[in-house]
C-alpha positions in Angstrom: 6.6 -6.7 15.4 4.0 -5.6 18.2 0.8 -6.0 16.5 0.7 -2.7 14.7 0.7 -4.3 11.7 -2.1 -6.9 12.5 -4.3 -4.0 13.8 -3.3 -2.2 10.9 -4.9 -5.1 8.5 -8.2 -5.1 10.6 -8.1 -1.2 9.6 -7.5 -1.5 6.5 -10.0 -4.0 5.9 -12.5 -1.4 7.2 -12.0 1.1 5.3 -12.2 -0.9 1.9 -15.6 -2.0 3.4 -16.5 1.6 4.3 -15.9 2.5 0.9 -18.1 -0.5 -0.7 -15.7 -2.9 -1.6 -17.3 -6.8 0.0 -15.1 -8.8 -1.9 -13.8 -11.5 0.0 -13.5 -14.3 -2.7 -9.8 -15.0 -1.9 -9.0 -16.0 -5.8 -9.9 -12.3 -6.5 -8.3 -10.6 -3.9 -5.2 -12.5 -4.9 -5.3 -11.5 -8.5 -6.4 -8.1 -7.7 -3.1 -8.2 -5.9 -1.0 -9.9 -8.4 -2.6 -7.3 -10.9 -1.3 -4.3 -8.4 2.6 -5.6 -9.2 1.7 -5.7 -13.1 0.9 -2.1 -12.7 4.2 -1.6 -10.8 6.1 -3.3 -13.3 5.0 -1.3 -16.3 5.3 1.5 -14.0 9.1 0.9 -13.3 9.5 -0.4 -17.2 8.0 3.7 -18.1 10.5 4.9 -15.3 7.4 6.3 -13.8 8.1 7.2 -10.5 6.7 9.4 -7.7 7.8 12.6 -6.6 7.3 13.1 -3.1 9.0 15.6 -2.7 6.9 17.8 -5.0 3.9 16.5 -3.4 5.5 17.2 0.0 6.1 20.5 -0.5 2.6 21.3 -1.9 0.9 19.6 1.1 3.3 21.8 3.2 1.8 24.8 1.8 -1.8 23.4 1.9 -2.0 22.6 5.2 -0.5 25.5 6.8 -2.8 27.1 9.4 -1.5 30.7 8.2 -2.9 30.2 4.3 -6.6 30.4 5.6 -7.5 27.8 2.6 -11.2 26.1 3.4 -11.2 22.7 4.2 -12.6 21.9 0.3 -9.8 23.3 -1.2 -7.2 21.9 0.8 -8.7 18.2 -0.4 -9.3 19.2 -3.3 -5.9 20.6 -4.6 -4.4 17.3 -1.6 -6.5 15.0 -4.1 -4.9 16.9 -7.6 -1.5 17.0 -6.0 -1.7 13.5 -5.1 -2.7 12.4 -8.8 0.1 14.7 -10.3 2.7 13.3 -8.4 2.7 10.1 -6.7 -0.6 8.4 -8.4 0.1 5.4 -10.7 3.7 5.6 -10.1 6.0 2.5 -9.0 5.4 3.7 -5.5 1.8 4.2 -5.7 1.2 0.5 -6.8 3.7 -0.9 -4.6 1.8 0.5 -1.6 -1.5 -0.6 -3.5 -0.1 -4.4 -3.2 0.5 -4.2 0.5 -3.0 -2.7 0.8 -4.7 -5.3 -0.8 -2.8 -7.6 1.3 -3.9 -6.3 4.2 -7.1 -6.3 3.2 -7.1 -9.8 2.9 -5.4 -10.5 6.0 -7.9 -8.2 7.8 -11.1 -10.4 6.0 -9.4 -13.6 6.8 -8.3 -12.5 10.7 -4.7 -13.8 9.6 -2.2 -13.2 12.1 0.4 -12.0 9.6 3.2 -11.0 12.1 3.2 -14.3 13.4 3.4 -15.7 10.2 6.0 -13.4 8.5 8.5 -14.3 11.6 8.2 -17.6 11.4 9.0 -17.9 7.7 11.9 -15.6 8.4 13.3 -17.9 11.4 12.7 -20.8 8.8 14.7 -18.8 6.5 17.8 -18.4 8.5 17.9 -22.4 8.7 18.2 -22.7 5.0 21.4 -22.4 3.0 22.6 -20.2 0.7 20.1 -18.8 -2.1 17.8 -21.9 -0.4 20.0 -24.3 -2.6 19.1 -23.1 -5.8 20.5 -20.9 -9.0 18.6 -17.8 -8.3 
């Protein structure tokens, strides 16, 4: 890790301030977190999951210079395509967990990268399955 991740947590963080969102009361950010992986787990439970490959070849076509589309309409039918084929999928709220996470890494200035290698260096010192069942 090389602080991209970090940086990207600061970004992130801006963005969900850009777009009104000031909450910074860490027992909601981490429900609104745990709530994400509900959403994923009904998701995979449905069998809901995205199709990037649809939505990639739609935002092929889209953003080809040669189409002459205007700006609008390329978000708008970016925005429809995206709700069509990756929205509320296992993917989608996956990512929407790691968002939120960053979020509250970016509002909290937590070095994460430091902290995610040393829990995995603490990790390699424990045994197997950390001594227990499962």
């Amino acid at each position: 890790m090389n602080g991209e991740l970090n940086a990207a947590c600061i970004i992130q963080h801006a963005k969900v301030i850009a777009k009104g969102f000031t909450e910074t009361h860490v027992p909601t950010l981490l429900m609104l977190t745990v709530s994400e992986l509900g959403e994923a787990l009904e998701a995979d439970r449905k069998d809901i999951h995205a199709n990037r490959e649809l939505f990639e070849d739609a935002k092929q076509r889209l953003l080809d210079p040669n189409t002459g589309y205007h700006p609008a309409y390329i978000k708008q039918e970016l925005k429809r395509h995206f709700e069509e084929d990756i929205k509320n999928s296992f993917e989608d709220e996956i990512a929407d967990t790691f968002l939120r996470l960053m979020d509250l890494c970016g509002a909290y200035n937590i070095d994460i990268e430091y902290y995610i290698r040393q829990k995995q260096a603490y990790n390699e010192l424990r045994e197997y399955k950390h001594g227990k069942k499962y």
